[in-house]
FITI-33379 format. One record per residue (C-alpha): residue number from 1; residue in three letters; chain; z, x, y. Coordinates in nm, 4 decimals. Each point is the difference from the previous one (the first is absolute). Example, Ala and Ser with C-alpha at 12.3 -4.5 7.8 and 13.67 -1.06 7.14 Angstrom:
BEGIN
ATOM    i   aa  ch         z         x         y
ATOM    1  ALA   A    0.7800    1.2300   -0.4500
ATOM    2  SER   A   -0.0660    0.1370    0.3440
//
This chain:
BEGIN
ATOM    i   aa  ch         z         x         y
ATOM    1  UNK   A    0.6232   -0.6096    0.7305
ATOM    2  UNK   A    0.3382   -0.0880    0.1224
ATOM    3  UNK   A    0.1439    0.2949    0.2006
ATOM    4  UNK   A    0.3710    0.0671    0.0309
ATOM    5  UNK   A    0.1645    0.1303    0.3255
ATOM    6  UNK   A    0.2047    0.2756   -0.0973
ATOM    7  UNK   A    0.2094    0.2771    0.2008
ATOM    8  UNK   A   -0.1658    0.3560   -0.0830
ATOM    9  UNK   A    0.1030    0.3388    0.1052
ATOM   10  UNK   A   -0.2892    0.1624    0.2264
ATOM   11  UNK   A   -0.0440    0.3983    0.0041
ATOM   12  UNK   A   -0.1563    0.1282    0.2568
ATOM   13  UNK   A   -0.1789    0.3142   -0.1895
ATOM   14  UNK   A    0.1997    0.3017    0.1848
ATOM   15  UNK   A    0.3717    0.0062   -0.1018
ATOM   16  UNK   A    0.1030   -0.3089   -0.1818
ATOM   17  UNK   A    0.0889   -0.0117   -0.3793
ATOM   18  UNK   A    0.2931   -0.1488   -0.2236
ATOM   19  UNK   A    0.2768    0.2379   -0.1837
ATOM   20  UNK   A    0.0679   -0.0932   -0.3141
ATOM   21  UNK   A    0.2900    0.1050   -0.2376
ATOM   22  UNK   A   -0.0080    0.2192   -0.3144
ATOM   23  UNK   A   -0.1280   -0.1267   -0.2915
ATOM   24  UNK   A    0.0071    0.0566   -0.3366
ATOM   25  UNK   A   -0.2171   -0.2609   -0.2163
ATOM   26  UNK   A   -0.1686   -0.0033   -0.2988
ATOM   27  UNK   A   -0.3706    0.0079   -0.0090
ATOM   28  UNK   A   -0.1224    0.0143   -0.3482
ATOM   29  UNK   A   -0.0557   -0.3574   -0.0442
ATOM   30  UNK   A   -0.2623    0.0584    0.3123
ATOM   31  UNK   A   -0.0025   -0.0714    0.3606
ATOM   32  UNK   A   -0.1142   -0.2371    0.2551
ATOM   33  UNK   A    0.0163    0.0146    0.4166
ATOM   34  UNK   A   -0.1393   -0.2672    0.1590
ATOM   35  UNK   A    0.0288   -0.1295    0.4080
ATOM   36  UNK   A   -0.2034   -0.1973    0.2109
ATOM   37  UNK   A   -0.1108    0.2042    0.2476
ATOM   38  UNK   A   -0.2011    0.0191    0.3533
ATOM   39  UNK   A   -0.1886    0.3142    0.1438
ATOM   40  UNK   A   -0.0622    0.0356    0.3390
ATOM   41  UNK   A   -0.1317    0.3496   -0.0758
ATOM   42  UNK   A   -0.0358    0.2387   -0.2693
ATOM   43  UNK   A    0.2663    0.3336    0.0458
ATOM   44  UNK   A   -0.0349    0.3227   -0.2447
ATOM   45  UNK   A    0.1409   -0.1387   -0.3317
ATOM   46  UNK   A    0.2175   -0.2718    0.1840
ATOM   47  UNK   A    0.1914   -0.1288   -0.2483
ATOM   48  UNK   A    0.1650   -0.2870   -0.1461
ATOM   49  UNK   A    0.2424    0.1968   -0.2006
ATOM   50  UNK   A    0.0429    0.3039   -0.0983
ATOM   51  UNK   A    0.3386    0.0932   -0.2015
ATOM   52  UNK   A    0.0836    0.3699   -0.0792
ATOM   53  UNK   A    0.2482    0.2617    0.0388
ATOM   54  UNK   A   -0.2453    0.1903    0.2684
ATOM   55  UNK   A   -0.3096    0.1380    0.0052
ATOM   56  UNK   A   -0.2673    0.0335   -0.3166
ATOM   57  UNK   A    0.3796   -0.1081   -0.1756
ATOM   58  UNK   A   -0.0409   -0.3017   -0.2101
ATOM   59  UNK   A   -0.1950   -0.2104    0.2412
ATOM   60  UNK   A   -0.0669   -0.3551   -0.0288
ATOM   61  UNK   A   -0.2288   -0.0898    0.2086
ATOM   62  UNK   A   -0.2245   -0.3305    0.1009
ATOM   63  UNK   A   -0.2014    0.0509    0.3395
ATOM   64  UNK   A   -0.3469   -0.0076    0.1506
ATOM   65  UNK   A   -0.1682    0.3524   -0.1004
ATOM   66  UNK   A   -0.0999    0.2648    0.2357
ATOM   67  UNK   A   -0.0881   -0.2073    0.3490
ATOM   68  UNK   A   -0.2142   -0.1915   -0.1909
ATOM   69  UNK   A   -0.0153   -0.3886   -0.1257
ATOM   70  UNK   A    0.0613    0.0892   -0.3357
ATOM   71  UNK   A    0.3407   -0.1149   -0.2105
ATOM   72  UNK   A    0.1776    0.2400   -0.2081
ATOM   73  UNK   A    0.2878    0.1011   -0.2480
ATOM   74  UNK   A    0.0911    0.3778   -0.0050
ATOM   75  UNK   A    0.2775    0.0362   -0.2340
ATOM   76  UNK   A    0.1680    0.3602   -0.1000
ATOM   77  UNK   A    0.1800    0.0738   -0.2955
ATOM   78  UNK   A    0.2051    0.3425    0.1503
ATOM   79  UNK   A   -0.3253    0.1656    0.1860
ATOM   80  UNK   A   -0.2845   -0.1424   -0.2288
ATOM   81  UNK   A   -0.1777   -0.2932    0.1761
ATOM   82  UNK   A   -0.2602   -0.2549   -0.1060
ATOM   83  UNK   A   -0.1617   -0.2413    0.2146
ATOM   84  UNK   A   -0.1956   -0.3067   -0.0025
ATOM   85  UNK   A   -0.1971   -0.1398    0.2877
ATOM   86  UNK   A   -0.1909   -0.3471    0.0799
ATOM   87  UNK   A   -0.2712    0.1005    0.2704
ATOM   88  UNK   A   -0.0305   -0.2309    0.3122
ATOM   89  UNK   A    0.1644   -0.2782   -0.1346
ATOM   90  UNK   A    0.2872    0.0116    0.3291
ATOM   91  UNK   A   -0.0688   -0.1517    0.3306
ATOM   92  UNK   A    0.1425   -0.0185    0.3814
ATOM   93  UNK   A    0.1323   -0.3244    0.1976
ATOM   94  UNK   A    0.0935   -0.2645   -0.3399
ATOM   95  UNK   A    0.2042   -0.0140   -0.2685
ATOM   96  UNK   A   -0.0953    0.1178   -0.3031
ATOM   97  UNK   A    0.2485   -0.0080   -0.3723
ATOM   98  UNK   A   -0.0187    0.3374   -0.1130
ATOM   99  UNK   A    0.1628    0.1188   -0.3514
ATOM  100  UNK   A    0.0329    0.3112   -0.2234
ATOM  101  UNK   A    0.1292   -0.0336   -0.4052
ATOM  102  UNK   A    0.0091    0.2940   -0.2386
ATOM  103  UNK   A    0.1133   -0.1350   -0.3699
ATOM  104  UNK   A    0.1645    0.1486   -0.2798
ATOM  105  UNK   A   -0.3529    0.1773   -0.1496
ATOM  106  UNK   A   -0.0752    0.1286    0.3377
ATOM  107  UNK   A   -0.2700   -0.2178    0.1092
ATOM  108  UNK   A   -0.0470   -0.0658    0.3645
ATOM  109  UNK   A   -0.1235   -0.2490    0.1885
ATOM  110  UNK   A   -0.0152   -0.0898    0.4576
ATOM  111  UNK   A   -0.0499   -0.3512    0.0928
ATOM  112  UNK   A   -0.0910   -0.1647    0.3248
ATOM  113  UNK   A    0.0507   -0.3387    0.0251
ATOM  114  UNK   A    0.0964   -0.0425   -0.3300
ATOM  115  UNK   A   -0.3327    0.1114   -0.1455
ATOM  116  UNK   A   -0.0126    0.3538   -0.1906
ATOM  117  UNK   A   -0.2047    0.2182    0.2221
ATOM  118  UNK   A    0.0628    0.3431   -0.2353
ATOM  119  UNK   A    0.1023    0.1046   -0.3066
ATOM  120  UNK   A    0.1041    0.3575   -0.1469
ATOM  121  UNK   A    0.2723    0.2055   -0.2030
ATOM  122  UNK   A    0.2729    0.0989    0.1478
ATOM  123  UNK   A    0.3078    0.1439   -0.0956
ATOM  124  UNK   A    0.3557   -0.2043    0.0884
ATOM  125  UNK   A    0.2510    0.1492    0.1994
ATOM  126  UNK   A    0.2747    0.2025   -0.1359
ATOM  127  UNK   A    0.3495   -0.1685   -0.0601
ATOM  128  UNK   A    0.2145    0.1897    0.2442
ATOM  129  UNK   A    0.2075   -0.0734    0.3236
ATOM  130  UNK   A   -0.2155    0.0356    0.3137
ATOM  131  UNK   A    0.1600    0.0693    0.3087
ATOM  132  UNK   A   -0.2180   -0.0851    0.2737
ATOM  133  UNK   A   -0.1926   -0.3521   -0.0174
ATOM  134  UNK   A   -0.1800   -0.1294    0.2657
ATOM  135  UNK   A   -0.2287   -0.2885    0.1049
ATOM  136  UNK   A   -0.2525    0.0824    0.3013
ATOM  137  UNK   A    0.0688    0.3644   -0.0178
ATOM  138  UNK   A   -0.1383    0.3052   -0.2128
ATOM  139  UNK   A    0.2517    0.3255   -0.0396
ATOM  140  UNK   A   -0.2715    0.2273    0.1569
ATOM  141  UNK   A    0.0036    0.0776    0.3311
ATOM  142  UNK   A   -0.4471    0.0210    0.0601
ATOM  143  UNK   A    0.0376   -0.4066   -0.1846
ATOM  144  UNK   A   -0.0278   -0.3058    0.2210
ATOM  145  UNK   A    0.2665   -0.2705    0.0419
ATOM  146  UNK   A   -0.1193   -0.3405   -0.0778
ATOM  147  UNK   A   -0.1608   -0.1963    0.2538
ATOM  148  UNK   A    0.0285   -0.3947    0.0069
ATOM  149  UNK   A    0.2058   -0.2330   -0.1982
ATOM  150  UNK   A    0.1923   -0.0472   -0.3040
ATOM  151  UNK   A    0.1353   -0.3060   -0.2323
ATOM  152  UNK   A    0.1251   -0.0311   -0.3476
ATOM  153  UNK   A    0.0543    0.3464   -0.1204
ATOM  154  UNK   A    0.0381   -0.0131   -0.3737
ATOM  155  UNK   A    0.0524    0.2430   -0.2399
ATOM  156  UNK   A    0.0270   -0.0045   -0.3651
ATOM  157  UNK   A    0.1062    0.1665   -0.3235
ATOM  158  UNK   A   -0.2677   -0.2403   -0.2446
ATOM  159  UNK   A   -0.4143    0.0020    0.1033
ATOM  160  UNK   A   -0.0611   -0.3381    0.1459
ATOM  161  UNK   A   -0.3237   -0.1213   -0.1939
ATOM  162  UNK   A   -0.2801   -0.1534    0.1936
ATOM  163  UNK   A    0.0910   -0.3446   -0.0212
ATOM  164  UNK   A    0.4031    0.1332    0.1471
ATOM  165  UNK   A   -0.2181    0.1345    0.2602
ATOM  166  UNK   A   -0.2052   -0.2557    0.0905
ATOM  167  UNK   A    0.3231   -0.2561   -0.0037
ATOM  168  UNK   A    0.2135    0.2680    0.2083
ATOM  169  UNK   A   -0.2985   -0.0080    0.2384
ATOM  170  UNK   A    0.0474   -0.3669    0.0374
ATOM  171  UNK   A    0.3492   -0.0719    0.0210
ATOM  172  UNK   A    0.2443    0.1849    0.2267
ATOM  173  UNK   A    0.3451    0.0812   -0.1243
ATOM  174  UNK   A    0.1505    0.0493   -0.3221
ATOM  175  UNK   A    0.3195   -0.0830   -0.1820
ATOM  176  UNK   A    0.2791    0.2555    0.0085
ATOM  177  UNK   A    0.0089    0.1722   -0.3335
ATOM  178  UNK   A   -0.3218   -0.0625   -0.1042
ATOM  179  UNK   A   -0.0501    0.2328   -0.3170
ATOM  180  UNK   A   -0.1510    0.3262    0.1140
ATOM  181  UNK   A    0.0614   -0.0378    0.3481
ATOM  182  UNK   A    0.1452    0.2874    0.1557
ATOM  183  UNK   A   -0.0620   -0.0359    0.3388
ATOM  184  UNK   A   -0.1344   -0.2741    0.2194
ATOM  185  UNK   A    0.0344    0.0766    0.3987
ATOM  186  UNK   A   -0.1485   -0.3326    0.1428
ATOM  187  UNK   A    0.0288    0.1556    0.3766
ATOM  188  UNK   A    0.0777   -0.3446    0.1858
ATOM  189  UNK   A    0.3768    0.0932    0.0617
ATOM  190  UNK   A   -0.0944   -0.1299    0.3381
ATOM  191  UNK   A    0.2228    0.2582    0.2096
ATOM  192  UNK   A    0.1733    0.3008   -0.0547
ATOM  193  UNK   A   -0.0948    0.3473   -0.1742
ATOM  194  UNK   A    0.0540   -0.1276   -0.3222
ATOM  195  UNK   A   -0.2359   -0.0427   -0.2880
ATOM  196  UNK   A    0.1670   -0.2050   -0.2422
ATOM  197  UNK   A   -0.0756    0.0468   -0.2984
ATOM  198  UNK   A    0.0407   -0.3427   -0.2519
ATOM  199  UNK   A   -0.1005    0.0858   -0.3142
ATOM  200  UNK   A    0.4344    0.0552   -0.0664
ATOM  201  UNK   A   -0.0421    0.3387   -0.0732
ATOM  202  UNK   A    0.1165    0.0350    0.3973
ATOM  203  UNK   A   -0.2674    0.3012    0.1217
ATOM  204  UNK   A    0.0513   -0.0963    0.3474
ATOM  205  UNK   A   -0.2326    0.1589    0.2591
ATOM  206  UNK   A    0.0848    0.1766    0.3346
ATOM  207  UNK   A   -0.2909   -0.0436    0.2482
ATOM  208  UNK   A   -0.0297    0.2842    0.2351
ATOM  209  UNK   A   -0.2483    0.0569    0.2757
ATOM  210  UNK   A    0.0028   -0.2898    0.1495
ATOM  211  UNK   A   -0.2099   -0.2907   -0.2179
ATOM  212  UNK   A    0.0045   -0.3156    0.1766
ATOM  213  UNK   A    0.0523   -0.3192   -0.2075
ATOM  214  UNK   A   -0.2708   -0.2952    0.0891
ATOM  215  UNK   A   -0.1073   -0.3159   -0.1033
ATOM  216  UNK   A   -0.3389   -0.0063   -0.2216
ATOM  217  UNK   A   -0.2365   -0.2819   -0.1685
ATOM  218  UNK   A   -0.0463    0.1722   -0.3454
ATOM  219  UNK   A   -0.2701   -0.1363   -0.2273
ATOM  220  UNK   A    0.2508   -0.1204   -0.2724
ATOM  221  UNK   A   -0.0393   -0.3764   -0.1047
ATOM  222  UNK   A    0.3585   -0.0711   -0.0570
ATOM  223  UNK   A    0.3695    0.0901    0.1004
ATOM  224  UNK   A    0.3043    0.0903   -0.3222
ATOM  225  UNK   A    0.2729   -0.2239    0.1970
ATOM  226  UNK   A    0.3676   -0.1288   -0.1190
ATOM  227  UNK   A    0.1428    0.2027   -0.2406
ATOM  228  UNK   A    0.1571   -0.2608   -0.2904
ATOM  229  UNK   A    0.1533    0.1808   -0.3212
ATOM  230  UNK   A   -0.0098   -0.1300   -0.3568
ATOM  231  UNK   A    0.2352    0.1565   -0.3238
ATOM  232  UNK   A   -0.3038    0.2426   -0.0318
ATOM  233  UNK   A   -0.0590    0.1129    0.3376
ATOM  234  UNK   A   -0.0576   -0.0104    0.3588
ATOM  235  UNK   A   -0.3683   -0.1081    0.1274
ATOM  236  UNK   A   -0.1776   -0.1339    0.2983
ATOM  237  UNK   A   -0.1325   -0.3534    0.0748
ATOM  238  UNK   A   -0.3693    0.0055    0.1405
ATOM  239  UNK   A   -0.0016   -0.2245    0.3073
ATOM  240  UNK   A   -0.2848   -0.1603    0.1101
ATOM  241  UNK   A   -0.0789    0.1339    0.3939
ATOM  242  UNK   A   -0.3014   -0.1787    0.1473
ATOM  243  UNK   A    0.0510   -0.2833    0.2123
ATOM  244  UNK   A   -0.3114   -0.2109   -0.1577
ATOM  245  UNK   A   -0.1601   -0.0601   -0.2703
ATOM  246  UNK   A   -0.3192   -0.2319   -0.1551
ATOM  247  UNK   A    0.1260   -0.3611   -0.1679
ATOM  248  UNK   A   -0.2426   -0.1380   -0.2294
ATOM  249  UNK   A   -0.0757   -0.3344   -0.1174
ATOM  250  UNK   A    0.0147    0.0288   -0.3619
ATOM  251  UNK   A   -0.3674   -0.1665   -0.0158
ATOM  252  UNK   A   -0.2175    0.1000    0.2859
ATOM  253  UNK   A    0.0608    0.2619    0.1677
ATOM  254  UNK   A   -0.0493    0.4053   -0.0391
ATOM  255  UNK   A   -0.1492    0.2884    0.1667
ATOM  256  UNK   A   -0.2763    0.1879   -0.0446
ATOM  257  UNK   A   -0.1551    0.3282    0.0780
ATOM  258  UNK   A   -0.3060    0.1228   -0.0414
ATOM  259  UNK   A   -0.1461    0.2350   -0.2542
ATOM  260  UNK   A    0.0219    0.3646    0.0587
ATOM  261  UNK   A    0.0953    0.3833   -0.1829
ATOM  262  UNK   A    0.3284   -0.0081    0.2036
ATOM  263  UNK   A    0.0884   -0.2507   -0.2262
ATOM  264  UNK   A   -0.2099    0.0361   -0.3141
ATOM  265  UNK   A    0.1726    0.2814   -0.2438
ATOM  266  UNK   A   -0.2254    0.1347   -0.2910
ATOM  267  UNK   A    0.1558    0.0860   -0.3078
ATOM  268  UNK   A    0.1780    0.2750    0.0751
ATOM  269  UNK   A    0.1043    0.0216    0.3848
ATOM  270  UNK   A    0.3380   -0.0350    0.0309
ATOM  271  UNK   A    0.1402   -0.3070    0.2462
ATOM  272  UNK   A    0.3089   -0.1590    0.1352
ATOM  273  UNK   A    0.0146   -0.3705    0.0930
ATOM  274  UNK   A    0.3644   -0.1090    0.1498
ATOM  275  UNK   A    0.0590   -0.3881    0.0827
ATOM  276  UNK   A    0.3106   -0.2007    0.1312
ATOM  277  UNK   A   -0.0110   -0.3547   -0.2536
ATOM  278  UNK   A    0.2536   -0.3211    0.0550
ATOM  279  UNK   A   -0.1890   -0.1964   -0.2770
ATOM  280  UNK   A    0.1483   -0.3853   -0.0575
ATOM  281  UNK   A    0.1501   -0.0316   -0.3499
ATOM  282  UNK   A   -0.1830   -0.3069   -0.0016
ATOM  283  UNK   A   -0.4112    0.0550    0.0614
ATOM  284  UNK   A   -0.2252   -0.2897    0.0732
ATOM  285  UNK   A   -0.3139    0.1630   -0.1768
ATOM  286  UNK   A    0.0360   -0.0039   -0.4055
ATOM  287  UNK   A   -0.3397    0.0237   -0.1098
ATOM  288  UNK   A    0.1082    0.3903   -0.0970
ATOM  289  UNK   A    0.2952    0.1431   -0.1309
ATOM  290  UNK   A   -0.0049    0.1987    0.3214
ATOM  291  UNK   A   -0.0703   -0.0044    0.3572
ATOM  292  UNK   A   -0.1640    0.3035    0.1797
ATOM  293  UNK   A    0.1789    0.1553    0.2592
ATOM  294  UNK   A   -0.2666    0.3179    0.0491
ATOM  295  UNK   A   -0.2916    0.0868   -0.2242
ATOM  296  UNK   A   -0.3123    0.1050    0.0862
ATOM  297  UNK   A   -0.2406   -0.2136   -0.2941
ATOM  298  UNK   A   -0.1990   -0.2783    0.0401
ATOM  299  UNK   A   -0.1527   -0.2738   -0.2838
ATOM  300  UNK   A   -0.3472    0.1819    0.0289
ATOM  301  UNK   A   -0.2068    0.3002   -0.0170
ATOM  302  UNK   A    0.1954    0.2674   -0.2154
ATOM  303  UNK   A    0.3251   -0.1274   -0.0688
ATOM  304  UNK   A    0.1649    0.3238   -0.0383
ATOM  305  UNK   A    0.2634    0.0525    0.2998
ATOM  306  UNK   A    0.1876    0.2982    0.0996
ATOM  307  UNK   A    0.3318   -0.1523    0.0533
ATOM  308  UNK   A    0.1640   -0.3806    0.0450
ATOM  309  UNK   A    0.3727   -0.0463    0.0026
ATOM  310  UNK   A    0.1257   -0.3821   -0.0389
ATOM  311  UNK   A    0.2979   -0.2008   -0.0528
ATOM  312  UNK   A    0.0726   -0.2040   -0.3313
ATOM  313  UNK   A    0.0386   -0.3652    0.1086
ATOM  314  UNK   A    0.2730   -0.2557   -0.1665
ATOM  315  UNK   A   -0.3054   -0.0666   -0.2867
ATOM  316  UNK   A    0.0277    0.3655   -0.1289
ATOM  317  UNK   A    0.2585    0.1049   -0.2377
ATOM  318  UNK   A    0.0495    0.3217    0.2232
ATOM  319  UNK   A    0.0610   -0.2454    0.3076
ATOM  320  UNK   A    0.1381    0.1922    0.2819
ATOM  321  UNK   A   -0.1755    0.3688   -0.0930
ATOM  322  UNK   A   -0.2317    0.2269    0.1892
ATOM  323  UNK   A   -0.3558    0.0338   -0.1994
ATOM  324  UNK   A   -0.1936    0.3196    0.0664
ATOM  325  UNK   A   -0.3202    0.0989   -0.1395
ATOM  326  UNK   A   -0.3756    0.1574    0.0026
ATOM  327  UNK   A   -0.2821   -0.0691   -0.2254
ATOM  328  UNK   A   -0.3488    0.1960   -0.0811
ATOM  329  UNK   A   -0.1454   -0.2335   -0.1572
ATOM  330  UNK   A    0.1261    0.0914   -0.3331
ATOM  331  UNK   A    0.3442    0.1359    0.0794
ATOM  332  UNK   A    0.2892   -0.1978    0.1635
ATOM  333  UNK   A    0.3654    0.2092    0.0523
ATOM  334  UNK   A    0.2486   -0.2294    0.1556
ATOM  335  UNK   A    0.3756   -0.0072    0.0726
ATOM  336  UNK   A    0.1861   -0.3005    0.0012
ATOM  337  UNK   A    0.3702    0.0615    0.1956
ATOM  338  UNK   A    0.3094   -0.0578   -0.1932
ATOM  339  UNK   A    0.1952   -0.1127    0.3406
ATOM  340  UNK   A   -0.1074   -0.3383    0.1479
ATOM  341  UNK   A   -0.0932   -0.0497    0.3327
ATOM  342  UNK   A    0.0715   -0.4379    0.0147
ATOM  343  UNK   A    0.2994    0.0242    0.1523
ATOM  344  UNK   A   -0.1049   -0.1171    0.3900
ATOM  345  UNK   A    0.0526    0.3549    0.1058
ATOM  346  UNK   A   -0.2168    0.2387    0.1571
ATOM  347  UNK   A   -0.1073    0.3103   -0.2413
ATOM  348  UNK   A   -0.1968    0.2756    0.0217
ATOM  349  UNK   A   -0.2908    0.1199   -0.2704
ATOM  350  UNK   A   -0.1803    0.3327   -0.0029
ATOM  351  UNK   A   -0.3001    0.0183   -0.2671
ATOM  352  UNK   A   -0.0591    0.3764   -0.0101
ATOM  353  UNK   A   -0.2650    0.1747   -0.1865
ATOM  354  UNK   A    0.0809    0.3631   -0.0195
ATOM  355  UNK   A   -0.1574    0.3495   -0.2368
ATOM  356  UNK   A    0.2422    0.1719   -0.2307
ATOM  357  UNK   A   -0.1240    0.3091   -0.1855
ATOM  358  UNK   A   -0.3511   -0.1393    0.0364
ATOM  359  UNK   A    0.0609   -0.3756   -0.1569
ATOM  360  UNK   A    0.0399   -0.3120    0.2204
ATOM  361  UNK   A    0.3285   -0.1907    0.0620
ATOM  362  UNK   A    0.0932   -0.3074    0.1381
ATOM  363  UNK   A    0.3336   -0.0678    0.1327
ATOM  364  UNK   A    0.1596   -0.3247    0.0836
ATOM  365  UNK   A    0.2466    0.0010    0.2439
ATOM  366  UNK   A    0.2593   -0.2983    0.1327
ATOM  367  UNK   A    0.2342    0.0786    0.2828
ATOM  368  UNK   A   -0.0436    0.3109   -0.0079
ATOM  369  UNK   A    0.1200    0.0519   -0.3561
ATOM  370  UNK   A   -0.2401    0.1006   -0.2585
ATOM  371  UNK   A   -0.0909   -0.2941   -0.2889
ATOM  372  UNK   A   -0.2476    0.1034   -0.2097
ATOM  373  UNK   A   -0.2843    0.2627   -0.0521
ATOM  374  UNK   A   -0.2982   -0.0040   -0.2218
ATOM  375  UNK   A   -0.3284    0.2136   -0.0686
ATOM  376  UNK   A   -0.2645   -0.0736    0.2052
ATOM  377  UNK   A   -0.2367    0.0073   -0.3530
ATOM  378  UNK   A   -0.3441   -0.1387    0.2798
ATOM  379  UNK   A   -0.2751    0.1931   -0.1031
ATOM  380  UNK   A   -0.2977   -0.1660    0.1825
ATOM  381  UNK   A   -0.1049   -0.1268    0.3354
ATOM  382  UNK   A    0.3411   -0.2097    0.1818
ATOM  383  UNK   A   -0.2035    0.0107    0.3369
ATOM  384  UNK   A   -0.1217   -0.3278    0.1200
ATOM  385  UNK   A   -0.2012   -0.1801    0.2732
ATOM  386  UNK   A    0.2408   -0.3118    0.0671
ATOM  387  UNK   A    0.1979   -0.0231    0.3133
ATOM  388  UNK   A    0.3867    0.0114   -0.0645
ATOM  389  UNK   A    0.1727   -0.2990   -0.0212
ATOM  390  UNK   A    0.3858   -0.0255    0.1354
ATOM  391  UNK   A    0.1899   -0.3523   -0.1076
ATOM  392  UNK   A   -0.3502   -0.0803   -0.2135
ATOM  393  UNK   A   -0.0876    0.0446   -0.3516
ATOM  394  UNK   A   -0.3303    0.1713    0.0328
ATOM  395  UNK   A   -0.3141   -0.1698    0.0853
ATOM  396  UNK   A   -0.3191    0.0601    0.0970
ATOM  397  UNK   A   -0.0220    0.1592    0.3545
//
């Protein structure tokens, strides 16, 4: 994974929080907070947010429960509040994604690292202003303040779905005015005791206590860099950041690594796979209508496979497209992208399998931008025993 050295905003657990201004949004499309966030230890209900007007008032709330390891999302409507809590899903000393949604019919769901760790009803917040909103502090006085660091605040009026998740987990940054973002505090102002806020609904932050801006590697793959604006609207331009990358031949060369379960997803685990791809619009093997840039398959044993994603060469009609897929044998859901990818530039793909209301998804994703989804309609076995091949169309191992 490519990491991305960001500024954060460290709190050191005893009197630091964020301020934020009234607000009065409407909820009843759902909600989603999401941050990436580092513990260095676990306070009484520390929390990531919690937005009220005072005590047992209308709280919003997203924090670790109790002292405990354990994620949750109080939420009052007036005095009446209903929980829901993920168990020992936090930890201390890395950085973990962490993200609460609530939609329209009241179902809940906490993620960590962009995998649903619990599910539950919940009822949505009431529409009304709140008057005191904070990030890293709770309204009661016996609470904790948070204790370690901060990036990407986001809040929303819309429930992200898994696969929004999962792709908010990877990239860092969003466009301003992104539909149903309401807030998004990305804490690496860099100096000063502001917390901007750029979603352009301007809910800018007043740190108090003393929170100390630093410089951290966070576990994101890529960087949202140089604004450019269309007719339609403003977006950002991934960039690629690593200094090095692997050239291949065309013919020869590839990488391969071993068979094992880190890399071998049955039917329905859910999985991520995230690659940087300057392809040549011009490819010197033909003998397909695509070239493999990662799949895990191989000519023999069980040919079913539980992913592959190649790149249509000049002899395909799609020429230019991303092709993702899995197979059981019998089953064989695939996305082919609509953008192209032959233009001598670097892009980045994210194949993303992900559960929604209990049926499998796939998502194909091109800089950062959504392309296409489909079913995930596997039944049986995707597992197999060959190695994975990088630059290779599988083999045996």
């Amino acid at each position: 994974m490519i990491t991305t050295q960001s500024v954060v905003l460290a709190f050191d657990g005893k009197d630091d929080f964020i301020s934020l201004p009234a607000m009065n949004l409407d909820y009843s499309k759902g909600i989603t907070v999401e941050t990436w966030i580092f513990y260095n230890s676990f306070k009484h209900w520390s929390r990531v947010i919690d937005f009220s007007n005072g005590i047992g008032q209308d709280n919003l709330v997203f924090a670790n429960y109790g002292s405990t390891n354990g994620l949750a999302i109080s939420i009052r409507q007036g005095g009446n509040e209903q929980q829901l809590r993920a168990d020992g899903v936090l930890e201390t000393g890395k950085w973990l994604h962490v993200a609460m949604t609530v939609d329209s019919a009241g179902n809940g769901k906490l993620y960590k690292n962009g995998q649903e760790v619990k599910s539950g009803k919940m009822h949505l917040p009431l529409n009304l202003n709140r008057t005191l909103n904070y990030i890293a502090k709770s309204p009661w006085p016996n609470d904790g303040y948070f204790d370690g660091y901060l990036a990407d605040v986001r809040l929303w009026n819309v429930a992200r779905s898994p696969a929004e998740v999962m792709r908010d987990m990877v990239f860092l940054g969003f466009a301003t005015g992104e539909a149903g973002l309401v807030g998004y505090w990305p804490l690496n102002d860099g100096s000063g005791n502001t917390a901007s806020d750029k979603s352009g609904k301007g809910n800018h932050g007043t740190i108090s206590g003393g929170a100390i801006w630093q410089q951290q590697q966070l576990p994101v793959q890529v960087q949202m860099t140089q604004t450019q604006t269309t007719t339609q609207t403003t977006f950002q331009v991934l960039t690629y950041l690593a200094d090095k990358a692997y050239s291949f031949n065309g013919t020869s060369e590839f990488l391969q690594i071993e068979n094992n379960e880190a890399i071998n997803f049955g039917t329905n685990e859910n999985f991520t796979i995230s690659v940087w791809i300057q392809a040549n619009a011009q490819q010197k093997d033909t003998k397909n209508g695509d070239n493999d840039v990662v799949e895990k398959w191989s000519h023999l044993g069980t040919r079913c496979y539980p992913y592959v994603i190649r790149y249509m060469n000049q002899t395909h009609s799609a020429n230019g497209a991303i092709f993702v897929a899995r197979y059981d044998g019998q089953n064989n859901p695939a996305i082919a992208s609509k953008a192209k990818v032959n233009d001598g530039k670097f892009h980045h793909i994210v194949f993303a399998r992900t559960t929604e209301n209990g049926k499998g998804k796939l998502s194909l994703y091109l800089d950062g931008k959504l392309d296409g989804t489909v079913d995930d309609t596997t039944t049986g076995e995707t597992k197999n025993n060959s190695p994975l091949f990088i630059g290779q169309r599988g083999r045996p191992g």
